[in-house]
N, C-alpha and C positions, 0 to 999 in steps of 0.2 A: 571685769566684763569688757568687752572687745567696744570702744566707740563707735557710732554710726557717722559716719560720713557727710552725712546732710542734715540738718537743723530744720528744713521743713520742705516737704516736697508732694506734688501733687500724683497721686495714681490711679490711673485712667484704666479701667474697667470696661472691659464690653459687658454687652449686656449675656454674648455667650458662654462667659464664662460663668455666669451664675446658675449656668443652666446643665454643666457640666454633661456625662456621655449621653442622657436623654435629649439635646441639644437646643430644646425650646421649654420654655417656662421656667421657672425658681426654684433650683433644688435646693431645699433646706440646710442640708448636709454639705453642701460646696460652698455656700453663704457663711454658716459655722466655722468652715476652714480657714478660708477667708478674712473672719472676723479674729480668728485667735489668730494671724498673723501679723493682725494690723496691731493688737493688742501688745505682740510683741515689740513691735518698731515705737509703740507708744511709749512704751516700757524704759525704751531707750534714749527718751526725753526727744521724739524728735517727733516737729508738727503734720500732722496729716492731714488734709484734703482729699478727697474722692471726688475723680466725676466716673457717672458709670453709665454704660448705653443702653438702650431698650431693644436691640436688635433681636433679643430672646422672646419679646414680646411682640412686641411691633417693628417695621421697618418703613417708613416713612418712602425710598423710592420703591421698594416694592410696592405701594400700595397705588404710586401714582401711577407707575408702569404699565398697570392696570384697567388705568383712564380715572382713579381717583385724584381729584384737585390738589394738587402739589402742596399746597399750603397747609392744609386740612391735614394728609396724609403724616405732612411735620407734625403736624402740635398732638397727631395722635403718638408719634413716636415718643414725644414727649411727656405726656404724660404715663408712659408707657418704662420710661427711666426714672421717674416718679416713684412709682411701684418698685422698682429694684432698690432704689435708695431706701424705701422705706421699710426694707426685705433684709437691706443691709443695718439699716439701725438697731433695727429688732434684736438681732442678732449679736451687735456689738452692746448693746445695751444689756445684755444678757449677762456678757463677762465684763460688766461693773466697767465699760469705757463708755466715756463722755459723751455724747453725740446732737450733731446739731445735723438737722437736713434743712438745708436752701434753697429755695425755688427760685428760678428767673421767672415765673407767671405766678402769680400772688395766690396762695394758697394757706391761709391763715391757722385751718386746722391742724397743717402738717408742720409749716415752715415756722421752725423758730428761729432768734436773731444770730444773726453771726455773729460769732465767739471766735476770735482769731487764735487762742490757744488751744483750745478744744478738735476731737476731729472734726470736718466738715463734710459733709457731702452734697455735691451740687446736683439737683434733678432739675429737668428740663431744660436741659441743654442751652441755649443765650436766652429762649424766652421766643426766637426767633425763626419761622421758618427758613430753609436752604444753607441752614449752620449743621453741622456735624457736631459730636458732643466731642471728634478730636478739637475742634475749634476752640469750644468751652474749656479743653483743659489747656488748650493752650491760653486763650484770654483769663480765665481764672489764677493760671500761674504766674501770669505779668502783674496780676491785680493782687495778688497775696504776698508775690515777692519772693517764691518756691526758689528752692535751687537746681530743681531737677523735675522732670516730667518722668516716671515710671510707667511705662507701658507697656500692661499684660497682656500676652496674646494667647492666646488657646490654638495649639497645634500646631506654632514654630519658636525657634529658639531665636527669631533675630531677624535683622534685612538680609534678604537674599537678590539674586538680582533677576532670579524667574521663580513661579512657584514651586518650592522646594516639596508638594505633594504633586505635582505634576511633570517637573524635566527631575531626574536622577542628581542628574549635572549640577543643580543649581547651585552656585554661588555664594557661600553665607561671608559678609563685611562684620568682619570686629569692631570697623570704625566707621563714621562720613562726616561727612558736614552738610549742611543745607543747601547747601548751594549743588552740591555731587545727589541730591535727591533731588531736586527737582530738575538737575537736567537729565539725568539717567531717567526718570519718569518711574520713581520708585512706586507707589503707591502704600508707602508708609502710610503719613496721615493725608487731607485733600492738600489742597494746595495755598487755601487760606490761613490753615493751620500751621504747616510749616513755613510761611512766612511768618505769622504772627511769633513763632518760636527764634526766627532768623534774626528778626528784628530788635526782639526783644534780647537777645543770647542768653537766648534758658536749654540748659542740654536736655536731653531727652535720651532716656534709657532704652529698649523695646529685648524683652524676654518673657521666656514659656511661663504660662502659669501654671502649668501643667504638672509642674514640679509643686509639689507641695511645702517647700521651706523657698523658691525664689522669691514671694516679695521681700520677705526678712533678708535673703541674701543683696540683695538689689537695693534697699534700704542702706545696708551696713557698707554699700562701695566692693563690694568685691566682682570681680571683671566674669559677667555674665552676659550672653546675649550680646548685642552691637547699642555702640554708644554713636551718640551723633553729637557735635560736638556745638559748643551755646557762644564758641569768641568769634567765629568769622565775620 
């Protein structure tokens, strides 16, 4: 059996990909997919982490946008990723893997202790409003000691340098570094996130989820999607 490349690595989930072509709410059936790919990468002795977003459920700037309280608006996104972790556990718990969900706002009926061998998955993003849950995965993978940040996107294979569903032209990078995203003004992740990753020099992966074997592929190091690189 082919080794996996990484020993323990964190993957950051929107929340729209759990929502798959209905585009809002938890489709069961994309969760199940999901869950048996994670199962695979387990399979392959290598540690998993989740953070995953609520943007399928709630959206935090859209709500302020609106004239709802910024703050407010956060902690509803957040528990709103709450909900997907615990949509994802279900699921992975189903095919006999380990699971632990982690709350940054104390939540005792859901949240058990952290198990650093075990998967994790972190809901409610820092605990914090005006954090992004890119943030979380990036503070979470300083804090576990990840080797890689995998990050799934729904409906592109990578950084491009305009949107690749709006200019024909656009652009797709095999490669960057941190430093070439934030002055190109990529909109990867925000900008506190990719510092916290610069800083730290934790690589970051970003490909399709769309594909149904790329977490497994993207787990095991094989050159998918654009790589951003963790030494600058």
């Amino acid at each position: 059996m082919e080794p996996a490349k990484y020993k323990r690595i964190v993957l950051k989930l929107s929340g729209e990909s759990l929502a798959g072509d209905q585009g809002f709410g938890i489709n069961p059936a994309v969760v199940e997919d999901i869950a048996k790919q994670i199962k695979k990468i387990r399979e392959r002795g290598v540690d998993v982490a989740i953070v995953v977003g609520g943007g399928n459920i709630w959206r935090g700037l859209a709500g302020s946008a609106k004239g709802m309280d910024r703050a407010t608006a956060d902690y509803m996104g957040m528990m709103a990723t709450v909900m997907n972790a615990l949509a994802l556990q279900d699921a992975l718990e189903k095919l006999d893997v380990d699971t632990r969900v982690q709350t940054a706002i104390e939540m005792r009926q859901v949240a058990e202790p952290y198990i650093r061998r075990k998967a994790i998955i972190f809901g409610a993003g820092t605990g914090n409003p005006y954090f992004s849950t890119d943030t979380t995965a990036a503070l979470r993978a300083a804090e576990i000691e990840a080797d890689v940040i995998l990050m799934a996107k729904k409906g592109t294979d990578g950084i491009y340098d305009s949107d690749p569903n709006k200019n024909a032209n656009a652009k797709k990078f095999d490669s960057l570094t941190y430093i070439e995203i934030l002055n190109k003004g990529l909109q990867v992740m925000d900008t506190t996130a990719t510092s916290l990753c610069m800083d730290n020099k934790i690589p970051l992966l970003v490909f399709n989820i769309d594909d149904h074997e790329n977490i497994v592929r993207a787990a095991l190091g094989e050159e998918i999607g654009t790589t951003v690189g963790g030494n600058e």
